[in-house]
C-alpha positions in Angstrom: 23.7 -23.1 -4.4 23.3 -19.5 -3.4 23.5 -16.9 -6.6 24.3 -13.7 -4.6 25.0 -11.6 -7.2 22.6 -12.9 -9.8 20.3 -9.9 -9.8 23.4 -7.4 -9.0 25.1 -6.0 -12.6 27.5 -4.4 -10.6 28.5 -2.6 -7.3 26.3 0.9 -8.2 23.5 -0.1 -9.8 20.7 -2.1 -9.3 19.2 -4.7 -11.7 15.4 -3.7 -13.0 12.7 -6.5 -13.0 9.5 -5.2 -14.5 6.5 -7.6 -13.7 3.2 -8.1 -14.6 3.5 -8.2 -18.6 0.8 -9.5 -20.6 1.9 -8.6 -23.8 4.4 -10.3 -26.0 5.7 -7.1 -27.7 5.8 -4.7 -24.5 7.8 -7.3 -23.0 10.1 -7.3 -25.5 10.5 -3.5 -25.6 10.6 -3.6 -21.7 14.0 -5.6 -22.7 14.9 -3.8 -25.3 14.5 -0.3 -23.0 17.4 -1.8 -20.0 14.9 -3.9 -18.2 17.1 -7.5 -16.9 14.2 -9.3 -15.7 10.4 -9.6 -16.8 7.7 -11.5 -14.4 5.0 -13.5 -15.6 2.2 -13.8 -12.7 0.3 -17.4 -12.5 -2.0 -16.3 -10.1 -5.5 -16.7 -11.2 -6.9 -13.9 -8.7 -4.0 -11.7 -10.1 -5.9 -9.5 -12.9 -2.2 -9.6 -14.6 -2.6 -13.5 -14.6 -1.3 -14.9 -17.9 -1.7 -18.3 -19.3 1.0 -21.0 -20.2 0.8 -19.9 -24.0 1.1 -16.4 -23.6 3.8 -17.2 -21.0 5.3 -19.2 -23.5 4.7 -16.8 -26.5 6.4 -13.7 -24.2 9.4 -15.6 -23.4 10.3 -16.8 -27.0 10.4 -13.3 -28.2 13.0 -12.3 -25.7 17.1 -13.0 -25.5 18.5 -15.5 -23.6 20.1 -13.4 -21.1 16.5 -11.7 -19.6 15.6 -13.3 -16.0 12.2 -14.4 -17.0 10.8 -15.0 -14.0 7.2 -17.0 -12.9 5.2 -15.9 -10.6 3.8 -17.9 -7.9 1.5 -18.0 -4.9 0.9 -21.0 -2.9 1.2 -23.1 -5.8 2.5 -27.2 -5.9 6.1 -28.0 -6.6 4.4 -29.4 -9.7 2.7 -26.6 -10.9 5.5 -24.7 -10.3 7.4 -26.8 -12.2 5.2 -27.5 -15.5 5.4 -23.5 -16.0 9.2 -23.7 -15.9 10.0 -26.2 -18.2 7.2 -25.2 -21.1 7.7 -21.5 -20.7 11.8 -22.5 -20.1 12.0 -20.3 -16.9 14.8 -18.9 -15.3 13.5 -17.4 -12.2 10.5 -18.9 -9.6 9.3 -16.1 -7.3 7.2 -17.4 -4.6 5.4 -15.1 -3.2 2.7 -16.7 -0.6 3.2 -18.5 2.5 5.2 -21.3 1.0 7.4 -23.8 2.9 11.3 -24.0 3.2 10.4 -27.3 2.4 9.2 -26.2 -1.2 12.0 -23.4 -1.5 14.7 -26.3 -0.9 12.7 -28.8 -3.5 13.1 -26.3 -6.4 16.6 -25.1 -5.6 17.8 -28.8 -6.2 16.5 -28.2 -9.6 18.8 -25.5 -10.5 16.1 -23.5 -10.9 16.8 -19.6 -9.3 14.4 -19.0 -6.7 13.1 -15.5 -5.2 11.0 -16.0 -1.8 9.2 -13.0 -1.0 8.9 -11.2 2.7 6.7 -8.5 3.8 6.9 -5.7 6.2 3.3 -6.7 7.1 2.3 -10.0 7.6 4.2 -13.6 7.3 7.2 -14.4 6.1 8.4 -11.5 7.8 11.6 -9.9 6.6 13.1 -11.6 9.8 12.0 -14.9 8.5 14.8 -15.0 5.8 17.2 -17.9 7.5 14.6 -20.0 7.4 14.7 -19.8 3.7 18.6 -20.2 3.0 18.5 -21.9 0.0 16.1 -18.9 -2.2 19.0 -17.4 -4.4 17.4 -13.7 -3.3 14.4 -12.1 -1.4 12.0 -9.7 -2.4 11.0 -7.6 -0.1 7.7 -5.5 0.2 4.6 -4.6 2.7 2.5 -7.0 1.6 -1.2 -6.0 3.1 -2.9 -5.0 0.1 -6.1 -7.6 -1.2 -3.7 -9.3 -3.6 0.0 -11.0 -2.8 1.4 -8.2 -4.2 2.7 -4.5 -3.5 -0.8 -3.1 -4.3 1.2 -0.1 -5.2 1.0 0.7 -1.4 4.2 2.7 -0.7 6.1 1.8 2.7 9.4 2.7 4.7 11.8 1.3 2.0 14.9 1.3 4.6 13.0 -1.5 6.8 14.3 -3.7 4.1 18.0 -3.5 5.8 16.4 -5.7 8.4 16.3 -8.9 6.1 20.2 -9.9 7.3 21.3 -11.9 4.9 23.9 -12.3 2.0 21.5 -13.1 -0.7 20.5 -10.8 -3.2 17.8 -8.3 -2.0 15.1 -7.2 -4.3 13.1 -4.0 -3.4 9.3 -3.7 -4.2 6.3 -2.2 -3.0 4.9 1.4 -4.2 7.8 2.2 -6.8 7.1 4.3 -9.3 9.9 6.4 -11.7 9.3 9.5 -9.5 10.1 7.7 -6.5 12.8 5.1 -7.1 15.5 6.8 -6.6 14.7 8.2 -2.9 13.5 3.8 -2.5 17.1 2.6 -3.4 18.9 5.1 -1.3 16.9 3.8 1.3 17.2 0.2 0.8 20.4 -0.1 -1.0 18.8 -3.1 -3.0 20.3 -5.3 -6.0 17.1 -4.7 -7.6 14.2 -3.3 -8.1 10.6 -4.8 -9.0 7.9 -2.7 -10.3 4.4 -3.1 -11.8 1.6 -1.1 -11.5 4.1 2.0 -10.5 4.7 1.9 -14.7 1.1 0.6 -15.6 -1.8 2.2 -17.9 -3.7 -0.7 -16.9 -3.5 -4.0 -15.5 -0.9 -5.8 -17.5 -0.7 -2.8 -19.8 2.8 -1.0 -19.5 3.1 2.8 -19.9 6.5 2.7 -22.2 7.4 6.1 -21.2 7.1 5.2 -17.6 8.9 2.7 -17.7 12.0 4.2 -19.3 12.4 6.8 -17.1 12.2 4.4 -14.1 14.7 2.4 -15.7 17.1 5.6 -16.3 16.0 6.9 -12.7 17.5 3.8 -11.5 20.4 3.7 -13.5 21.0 7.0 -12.1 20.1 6.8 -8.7 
C-alpha cells in the first residue's frame, strides 16, 4: 500500500532526512535538532558505508518515530532484508538499478520503500510507473562516481517531471544556503542531504545542519 504522505508533516513544510551518519551520537543530535529521517548507507564503495553493528548501535539510540532508513544499491532482497530486521528498519531506499520486481517483493513486507531516479542516467524520473508500489521517490542527477548526489547541484524544478502521487523526495547538491531556492523549485515532501552538512565523510557539521533544517522549515 502506497504511504503518500509518509515523509509529508504537513501541507508547508517539508520533512528533513539527513543521510550518511556514522556516528551514534550525531545521529541522535541530528534527531534531536528537527531532523525526521536519518539514512544509514550499506554500500561498501560508499566511504559513509557503516556496518550492521553500528547500524544497529545508531538506531537504538534514537525514538521510535525517526524514519531510519537503509541504504541500498543493487543489493538481494535478502540482504536487504537481514539489515531491516537486526537494525529494525523503517525505511529501504534503493538507490541502483533495481527491479520493480524487487520494489514489489519488499513492499509485501510492509516495509516503506524509497526508489531513487535521476536526472541523468536510468531509472529516469519518467520511469516512476514502473515502480508503483515504492511508498516515495527520490529524486536526484545521479552522474557523479558513486550512487549518490556527489554533491553535484542540478535544475531542482526537473523533479516536477516525476508524475506521480507518491511522496517526492528532493536530493542532489543541497546545502543550508541553497535549500530554500531547491524546494521552491521542486515543491518536494522532503528533503535528503549529506555531504551539503558534512566536515567529512560520515562526519556531520552540527551547525550546518541546523540551519538547513531551520532553512527548510522556513522556506
Amino acid at each position: 500500500m502506497k504511504n503518500i504522505k509518509f515523509f509529508k508533516k504537513n501541507d508547508d513544510i517539508p520533512a528533513v532526512k539527513i543521510c550518511g551518519l556514522t556516528d551514534p551520537c550525531q545521529a541522535a543530535e541530528c534527531v534531536s535538532l528537527g531532523a525526521d529521517a536519518i539514512g544509514l548507507v550499506f554500500y561498501k564503495k560508499s566511504p559513509r558505508a557503516v556496518s550492521i553493528d553500528r547500524a544497529v548501535d545508531i538506531c537504538s539510540r534514537l525514538s521510535s518515530r525517526v524514519i531510519t532508513t537503509g541504504v541500498f544499491v543493487n543489493e538481494t532482497y535478502d540482504f536487504i532484508m537481514k539489515r531491516v530486521d537486526t537494525c529494525s528498519l523503517k525505511a529501504v531506499q534503493l538507490h541502483g538499478s533495481e527491479t520493480p520486481e524487487l520494489v514489489d517483493k519488499l513492499a509485501e513486507t510492509g516495509i516503506v520503500v524509497i526508489k531513487a531516479l535521476f536526472a541523468g542516467k536510468k531509472p529516469c524520473l519518467k520511469d516512476a510507473a514502473a515502480f508503483n508500489n515504492a511508498s516515495a521517490f527520490l529524486v536526484e542527477y545521479g552522474k557523479g562516481i558513486l550512487p549518490g548526489g556527489n554533491a553535484e547541484k542540478w535544475d531542482w524544478g526537473m523533479a516536477k517531471q516525476v508524475k506521480t502521487d507518491h511522496a517526492l523526495i528532493l536530493a542532489g547538491g543541497l546545502t543550508p544556503d541553497n535549500v530554500r531556492i531547491a524546494i521552491k523549485s521542486a515543491l518536494p515532501d522532503a528533503v535528503d542531504v549529506s555531504s551539503g552538512v558534512e566536515i567529512s565523510h560520515g562526519i556531520k557539521d552540527l551547525e550546518k545542519v541546523k540551519k538547513f533544517i531551520e532553512n527548510v522549515k522556513t522556506a
